[in-house]
C-alpha positions as CSV (number, residue, x, y, z in Angstrom):
1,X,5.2,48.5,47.1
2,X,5.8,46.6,44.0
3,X,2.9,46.2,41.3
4,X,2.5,42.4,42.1
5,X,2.8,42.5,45.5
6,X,0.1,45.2,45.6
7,X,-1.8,43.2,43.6
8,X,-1.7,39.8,46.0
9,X,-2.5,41.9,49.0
10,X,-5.6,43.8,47.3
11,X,-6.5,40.3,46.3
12,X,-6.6,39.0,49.3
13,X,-9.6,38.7,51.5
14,X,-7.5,39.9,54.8
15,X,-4.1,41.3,55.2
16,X,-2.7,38.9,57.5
17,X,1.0,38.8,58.9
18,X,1.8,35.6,58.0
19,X,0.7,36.9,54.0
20,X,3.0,40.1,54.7
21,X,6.1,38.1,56.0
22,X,6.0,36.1,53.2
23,X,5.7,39.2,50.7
24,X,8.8,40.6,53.1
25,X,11.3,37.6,53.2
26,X,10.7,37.8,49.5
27,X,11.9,41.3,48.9
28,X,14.5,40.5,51.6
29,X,16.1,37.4,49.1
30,X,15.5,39.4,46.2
31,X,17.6,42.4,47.5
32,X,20.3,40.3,49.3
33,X,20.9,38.2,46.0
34,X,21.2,41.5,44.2
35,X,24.4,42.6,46.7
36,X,25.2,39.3,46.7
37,X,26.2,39.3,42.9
38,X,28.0,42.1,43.2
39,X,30.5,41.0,46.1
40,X,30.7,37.5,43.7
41,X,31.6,39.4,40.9
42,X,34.3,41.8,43.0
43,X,35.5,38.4,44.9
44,X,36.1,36.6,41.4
45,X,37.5,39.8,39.8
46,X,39.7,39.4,42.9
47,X,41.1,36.2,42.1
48,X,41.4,36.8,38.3
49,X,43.5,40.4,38.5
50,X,45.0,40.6,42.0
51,X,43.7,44.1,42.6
52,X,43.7,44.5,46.1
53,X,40.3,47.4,45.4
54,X,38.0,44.7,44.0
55,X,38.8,42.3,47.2
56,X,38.4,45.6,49.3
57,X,34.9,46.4,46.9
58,X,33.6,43.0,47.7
59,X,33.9,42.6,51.3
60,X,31.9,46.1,51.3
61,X,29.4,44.5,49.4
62,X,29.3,41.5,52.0
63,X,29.0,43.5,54.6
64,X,26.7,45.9,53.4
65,X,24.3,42.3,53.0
66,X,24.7,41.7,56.3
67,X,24.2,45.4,57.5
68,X,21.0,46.2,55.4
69,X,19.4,42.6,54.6
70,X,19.3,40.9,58.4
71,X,16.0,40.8,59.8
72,X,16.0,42.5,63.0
73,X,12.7,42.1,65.0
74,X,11.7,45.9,65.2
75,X,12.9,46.6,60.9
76,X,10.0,43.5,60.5
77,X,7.7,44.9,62.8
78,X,7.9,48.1,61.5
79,X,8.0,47.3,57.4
80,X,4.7,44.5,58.2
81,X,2.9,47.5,60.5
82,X,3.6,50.5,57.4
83,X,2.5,47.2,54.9
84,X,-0.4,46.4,56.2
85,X,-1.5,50.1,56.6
86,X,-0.8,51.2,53.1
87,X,-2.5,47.8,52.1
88,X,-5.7,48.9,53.7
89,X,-5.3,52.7,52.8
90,X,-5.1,51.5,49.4
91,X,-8.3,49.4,49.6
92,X,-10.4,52.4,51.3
93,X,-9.2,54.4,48.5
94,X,-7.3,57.3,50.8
């Protein structure tokens, strides 16, 4: 967990979901905008050189977006449940 978001949760009276969702889309945007650059910057590199590896690099990146970033219902489940538990580990002091 990040240092902020450790922070925020330790604050916090209670670790609810709807405070762990929130601290998950977050990280979610965060890392999707990071792969999103990259397949920009591929796409436009495209466009500018006509190399047919930085069109083939970008839809990678695109794809890998899709792939890793979507929010499946058991990858939230799982990341709030292992959130929530290291959030209270971390308050007990284990």
């Amino acid at each position: 967990m990040a240092a902020a978001a450790r922070r925020k949760l330790l604050a916090a009276p209670e670790v609810t979901t709807q405070l762990v969702i929130a601290l998950h889309a977050g990280r979610m945007i965060i890392g999707a905008a990071l792969w999103e650059g990259i397949a920009f910057f591929l796409l436009v590199a495209y466009f500018i050189t006509g190399q047919p590896w930085t069109f083939a690099g970008g839809l990678v990146c695109a794809a890998l977006v899709a792939l890793l970033h979507f929010p499946t219902r058991p990858r939230v489940e799982d990341w709030v449940a292992a959130t929530r538990e290291a959030a209270e580990q971390e308050r007990l002091g284990l």
